[in-house]
N, C-alpha and C positions, 0 to 999 in steps of 0.2 A: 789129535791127528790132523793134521793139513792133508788138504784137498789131493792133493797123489798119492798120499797115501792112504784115504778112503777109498778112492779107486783102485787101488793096486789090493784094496780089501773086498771091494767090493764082486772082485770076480768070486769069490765063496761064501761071502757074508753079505747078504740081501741088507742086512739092517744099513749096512757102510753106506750102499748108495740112496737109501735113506736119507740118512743123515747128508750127501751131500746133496741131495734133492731139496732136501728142507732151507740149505745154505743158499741154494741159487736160484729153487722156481721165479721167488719175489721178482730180483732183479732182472732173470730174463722173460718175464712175464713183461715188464713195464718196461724194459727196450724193444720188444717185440711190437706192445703197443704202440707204442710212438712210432714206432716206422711204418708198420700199415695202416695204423689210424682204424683200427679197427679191433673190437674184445674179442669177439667169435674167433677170428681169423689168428689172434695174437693166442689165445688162448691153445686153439687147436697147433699151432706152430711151437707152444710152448712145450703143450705133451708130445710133439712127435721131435722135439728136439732131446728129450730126456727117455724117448723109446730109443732113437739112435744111439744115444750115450750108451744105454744100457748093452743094446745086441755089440758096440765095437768097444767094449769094456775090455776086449784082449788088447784090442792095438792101442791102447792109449801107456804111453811111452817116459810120459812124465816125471820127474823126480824132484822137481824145488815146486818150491812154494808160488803160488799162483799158476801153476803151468795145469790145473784142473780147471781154473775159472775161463783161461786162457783156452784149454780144450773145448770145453760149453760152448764159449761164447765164439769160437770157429765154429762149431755145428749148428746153434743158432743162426750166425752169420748166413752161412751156405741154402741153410732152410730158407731164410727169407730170399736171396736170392733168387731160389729157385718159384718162390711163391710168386714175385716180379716178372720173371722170362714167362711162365703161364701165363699171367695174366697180358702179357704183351701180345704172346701167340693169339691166345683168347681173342683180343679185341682186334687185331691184324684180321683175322677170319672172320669177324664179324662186319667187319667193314668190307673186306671182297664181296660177302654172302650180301652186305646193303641191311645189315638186322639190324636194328637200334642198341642202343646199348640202355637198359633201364635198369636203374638205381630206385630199390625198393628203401625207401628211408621209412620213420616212427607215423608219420602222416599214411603213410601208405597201408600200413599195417594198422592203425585205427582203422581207416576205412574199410578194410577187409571184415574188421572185427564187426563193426556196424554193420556192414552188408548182409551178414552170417545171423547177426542179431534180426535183423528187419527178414530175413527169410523166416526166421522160427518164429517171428510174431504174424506172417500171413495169415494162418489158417485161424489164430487165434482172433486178428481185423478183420477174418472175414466171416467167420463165426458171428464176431460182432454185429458187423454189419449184416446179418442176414435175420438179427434178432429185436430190429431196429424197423420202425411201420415201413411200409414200402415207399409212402411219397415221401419222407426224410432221407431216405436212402437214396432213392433218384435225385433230388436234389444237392446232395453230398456228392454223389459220384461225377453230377456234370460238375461243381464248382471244385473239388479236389483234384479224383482223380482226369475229368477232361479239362482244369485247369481255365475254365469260361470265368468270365468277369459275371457281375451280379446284372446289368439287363440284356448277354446273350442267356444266362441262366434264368431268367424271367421270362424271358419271350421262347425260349425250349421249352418249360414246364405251361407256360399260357399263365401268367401268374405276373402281380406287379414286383418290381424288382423289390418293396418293400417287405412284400410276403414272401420272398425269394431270400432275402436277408434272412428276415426272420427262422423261416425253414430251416437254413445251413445252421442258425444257431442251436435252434433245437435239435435238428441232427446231431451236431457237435456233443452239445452238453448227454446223449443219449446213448451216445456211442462213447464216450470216455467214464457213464458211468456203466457202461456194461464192461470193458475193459478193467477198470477197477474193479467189478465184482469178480472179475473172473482170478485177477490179481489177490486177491484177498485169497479166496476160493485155495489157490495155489501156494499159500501160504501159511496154509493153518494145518 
């Protein structure tokens, strides 16, 4: 059967347009892509171009060969289109309004991920740290978290900056092995 006339089956026989589903997602999948430069976007353009197909399954008029590929890829066409004029409106309005326009790219979305991570480990670094003697911990908290060099961290604690060194490492090494016990702990 050629493409008109799975169509012209397809108005009673679900399987027809199937079958000419199966014939043109590919291809209008990967022209979609390439013209927005985008999966999500090509993708979701793709199924609402074979939803349209489907609901104007009466008015497709075609009778030779290629005039179903040629249907598709009008509705395709149109779709994207209209995908374009949005996105013009879109950013027209954002420029009156003065809004930035931001592009979430894969960096972004790492960082999110991180972020989400480092909040679920708080309670567990601060767990830690509350399990840790108290002068290692004050010493850790001015040189991490207040981010002080090793002789304003010395001359805060009254301490030489060598014993102030030393501290932070023993902090360090105290608190990564409480973090690893708890890690283990968490794992068995």
């Amino acid at each position: 059967m050629n493409d008109a006339e799975l169509l012209r089956a397809a108005t009673g026989d679900p399987e027809a347009f199937g079958l000419f589903y199966r014939r043109h997602a590919d291809w209008v999948f990967r022209w979609l892509r390439i013209e927005v430069g985008d999966v999500e976007t090509a993708t979701d353009l793709t199924a609402e171009t074979f939803a349209q197909a489907l609901l104007s399954l009466g008015r497709f008029r075609g009778r030779e060969e290629g005039s179903g590929t040629a249907w598709i890829f009008g509705i395709a066409r149109n779709l994207r289109s209209r995908y374009f004029a949005h996105l013009r409106v879109e950013r027209r309005a954002r420029e009156r309004l003065g809004m930035p326009i931001r592009d979430y790219g894969p960096e972004e979305f790492d960082e999110a991920d991180e972020l989400i991570d480092a909040d679920a480990l708080f309670e567990e670094i601060e767990e830690a740290l509350g399990a840790i003697p108290p002068s290692l911990r004050e010493i850790l908290e001015l040189r991490v978290v207040g981010e002080l060099d090793y002789p304003d961290v010395a001359a805060a604690a009254g301490i030489s900056e060598a014993n102030a060194r030393m501290r932070v490492v023993r902090g360090l090494r105290a608190l990564r092995a409480r973090l690893t016990a708890n890690t283990r702990e968490l794992n068995l």
